[in-house]
C-alpha positions in Angstrom: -21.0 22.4 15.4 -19.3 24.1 12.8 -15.7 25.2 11.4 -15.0 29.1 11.9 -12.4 30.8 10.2 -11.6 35.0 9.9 -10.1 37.1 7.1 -9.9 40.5 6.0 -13.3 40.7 5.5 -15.2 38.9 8.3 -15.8 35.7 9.9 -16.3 32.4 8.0 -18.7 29.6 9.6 -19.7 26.2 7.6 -22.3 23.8 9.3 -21.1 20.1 9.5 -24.4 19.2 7.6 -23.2 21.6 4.5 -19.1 19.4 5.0 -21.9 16.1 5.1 -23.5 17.3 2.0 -20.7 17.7 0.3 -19.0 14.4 1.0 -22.2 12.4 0.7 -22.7 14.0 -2.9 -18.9 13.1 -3.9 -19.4 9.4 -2.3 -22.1 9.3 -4.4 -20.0 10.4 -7.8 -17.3 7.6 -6.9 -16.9 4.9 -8.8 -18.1 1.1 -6.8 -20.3 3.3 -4.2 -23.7 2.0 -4.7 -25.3 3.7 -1.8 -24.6 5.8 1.8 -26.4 4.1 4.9 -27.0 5.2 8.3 -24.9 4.5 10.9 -27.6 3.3 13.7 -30.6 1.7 13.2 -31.9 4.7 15.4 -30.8 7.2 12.5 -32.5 5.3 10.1 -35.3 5.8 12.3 -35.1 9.3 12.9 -34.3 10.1 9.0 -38.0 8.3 8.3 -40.1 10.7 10.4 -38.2 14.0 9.0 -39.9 15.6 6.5 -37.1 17.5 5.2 -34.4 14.9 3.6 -30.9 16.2 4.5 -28.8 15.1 2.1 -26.2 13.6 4.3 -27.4 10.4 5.1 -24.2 8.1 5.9 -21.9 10.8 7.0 -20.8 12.0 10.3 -18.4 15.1 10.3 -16.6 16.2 13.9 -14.9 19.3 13.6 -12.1 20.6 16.0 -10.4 24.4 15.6 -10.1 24.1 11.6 -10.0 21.1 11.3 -12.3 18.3 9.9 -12.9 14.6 10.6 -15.1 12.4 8.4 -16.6 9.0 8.4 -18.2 7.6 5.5 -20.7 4.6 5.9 -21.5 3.0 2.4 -22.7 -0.3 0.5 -19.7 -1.0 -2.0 -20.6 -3.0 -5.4 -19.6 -6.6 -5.8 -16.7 -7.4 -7.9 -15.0 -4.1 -7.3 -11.8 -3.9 -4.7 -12.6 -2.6 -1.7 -9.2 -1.2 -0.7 -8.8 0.7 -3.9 -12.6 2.1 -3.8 -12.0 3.1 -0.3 -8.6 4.7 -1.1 -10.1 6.4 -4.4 -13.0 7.8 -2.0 -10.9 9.0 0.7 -9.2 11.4 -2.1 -12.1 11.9 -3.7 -13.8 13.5 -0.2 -10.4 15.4 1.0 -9.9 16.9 -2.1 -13.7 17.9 -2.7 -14.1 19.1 1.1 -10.8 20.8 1.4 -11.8 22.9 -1.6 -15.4 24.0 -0.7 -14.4 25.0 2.4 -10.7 26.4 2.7 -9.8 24.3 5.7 -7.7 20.6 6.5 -9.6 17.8 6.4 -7.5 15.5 8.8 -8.9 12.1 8.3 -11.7 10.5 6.5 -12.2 6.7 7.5 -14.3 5.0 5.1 -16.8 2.2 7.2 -18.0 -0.7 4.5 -21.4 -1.8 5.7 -22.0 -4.1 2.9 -22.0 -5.3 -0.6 -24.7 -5.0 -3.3 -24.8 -7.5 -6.1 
């Protein structure tokens, strides 16, 4: 899939993989985020037998109309609060996808797989 939008000049269309790039790139900039996983084991799977990496392993974007919905599935480093890495990453994602592509980004939810010493 992929969000459309039209202005004076012509129609606008941005994959979901170019949204997961972008949010897995700006996960990877935040603060406590030690590394994106898959969410299945079957993605892990998959993501070993491609020859192209990519880029946005742990993300899974659903767009609807203009609008954008993000999960984030990352390994969080021990000693740090969850809650205010999460919250700091949410922002960190809207903001950061909001701008490179011009449209709402309703929700990001922010999955914690695990914890790295």
């Amino acid at each position: 899939m992929s969000v459309n939008t039209n202005n004076a000049y012509g129609k606008i269309s941005i994959s979901d993989l170019a949204i997961a790039k972008v949010a897995s790139h700006t996960a990877m900039e935040s603060y406590g985020i030690v590394e994106m996983v898959s969410r299945r084991f079957t993605d892990s799977l998959s993501a070993l037998m491609k020859k192209d990496k990519d880029g946005g392993k742990g993300i899974k974007v659903t767009t609807s109309g203009n609008r954008i919905y993000i999960d984030v599935y990352v390994v969080i480093k021990y000693g740090v609060s969850i809650n205010a890495v999460a919250e700091s990453l949410k922002e960190a994602i809207k903001y950061k996808v909001e701008a490179f592509t011009g449209m709402i980004v309703d929700t990001v939810n922010v999955n914690v797989i695990g914890v790295k010493l």
